[in-house]
C-alpha positions in Angstrom: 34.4 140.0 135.3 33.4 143.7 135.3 31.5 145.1 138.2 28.8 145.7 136.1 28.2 142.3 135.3 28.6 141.0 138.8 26.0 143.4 140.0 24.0 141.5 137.1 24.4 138.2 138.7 23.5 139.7 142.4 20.5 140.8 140.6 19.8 137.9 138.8 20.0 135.9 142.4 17.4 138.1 143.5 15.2 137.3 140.9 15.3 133.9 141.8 13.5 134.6 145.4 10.0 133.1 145.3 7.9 136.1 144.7 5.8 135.5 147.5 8.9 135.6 150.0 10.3 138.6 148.2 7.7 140.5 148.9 8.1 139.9 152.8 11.4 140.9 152.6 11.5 144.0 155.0 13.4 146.8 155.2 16.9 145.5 153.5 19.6 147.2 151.2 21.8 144.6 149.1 25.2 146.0 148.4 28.1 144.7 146.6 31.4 145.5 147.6 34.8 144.3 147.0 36.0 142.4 150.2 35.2 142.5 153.8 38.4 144.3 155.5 38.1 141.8 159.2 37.3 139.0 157.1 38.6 139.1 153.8 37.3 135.6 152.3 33.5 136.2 153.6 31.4 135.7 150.7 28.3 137.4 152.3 27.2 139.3 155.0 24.1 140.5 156.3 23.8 142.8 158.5 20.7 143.4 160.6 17.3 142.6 162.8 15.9 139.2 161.2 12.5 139.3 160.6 11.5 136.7 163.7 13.7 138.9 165.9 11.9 142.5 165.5 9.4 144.3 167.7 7.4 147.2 167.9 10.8 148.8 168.6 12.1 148.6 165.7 9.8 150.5 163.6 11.4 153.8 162.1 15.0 151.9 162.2 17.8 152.1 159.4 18.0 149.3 157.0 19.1 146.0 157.4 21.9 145.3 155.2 22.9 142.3 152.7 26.6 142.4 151.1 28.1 140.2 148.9 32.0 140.6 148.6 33.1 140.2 144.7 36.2 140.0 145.1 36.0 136.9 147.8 33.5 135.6 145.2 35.8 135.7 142.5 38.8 134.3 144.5 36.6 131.1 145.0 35.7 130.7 141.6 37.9 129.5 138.4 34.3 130.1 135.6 31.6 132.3 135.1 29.2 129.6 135.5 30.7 128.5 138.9 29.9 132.7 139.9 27.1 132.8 138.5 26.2 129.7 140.6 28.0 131.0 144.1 26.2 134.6 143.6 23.0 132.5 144.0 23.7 130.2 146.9 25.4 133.5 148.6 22.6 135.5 148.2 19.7 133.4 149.2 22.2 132.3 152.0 22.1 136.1 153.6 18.5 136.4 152.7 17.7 133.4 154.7 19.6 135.0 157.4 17.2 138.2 157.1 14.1 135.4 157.7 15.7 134.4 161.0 17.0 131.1 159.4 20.9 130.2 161.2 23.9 128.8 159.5 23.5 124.9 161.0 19.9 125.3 159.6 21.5 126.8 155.7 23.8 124.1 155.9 20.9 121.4 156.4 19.2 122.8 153.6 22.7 123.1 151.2 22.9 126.6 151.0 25.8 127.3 153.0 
């Protein structure tokens, strides 16, 4: 799959987002790189303050950060419809986390 049409999908799995909760979505930067070098089978990372955990101190900061490994993506998937599926469940996965929502919580829900 070209990066191009990986970048697609990430896009795509934004779309999906309700558009009232895409529009609280604060302050956050979705990347897509190839492989995270301490863990190199993440699928998704973000990187950040959650949304329930800021205060007036964090006004003016840098941007939270959401990235989504293709490579590890790929490695996990033998179709284009099974990425195109995984892209999706990894990106509302680390957009939950920007909402202040855990992993045991994600799991619950069945997007972990």
């Amino acid at each position: 799959m070209s990066p191009q049409r990986f970048e697609e999908l990430v896009s795509d799995a934004l779309d999906l987002i309700p558009p009232d909760l895409a529009a609280a979505i604060d302050n956050v930067v979705v990347l897509v790189e190839g492989r995270n070098e301490e863990e190199p089978d993440l699928l998704g990372l973000y990187h950040g303050i959650a949304l329930t955990d800021r205060d007036s101190w964090y006004a003016g900061s840098l941007p939270d950060t959401i990235t989504i490994y293709r490579d590890a993506l790929l490695d996990v998937c033998d179709t284009e419809d099974e990425v195109v599926d995984e892209v999706a469940i990894t990106v509302i996965h680390e957009v939950a986390h920007h909402f202040g929502i855990d992993d045991d919580r994600l799991h619950e829900l069945g997007w972990a």
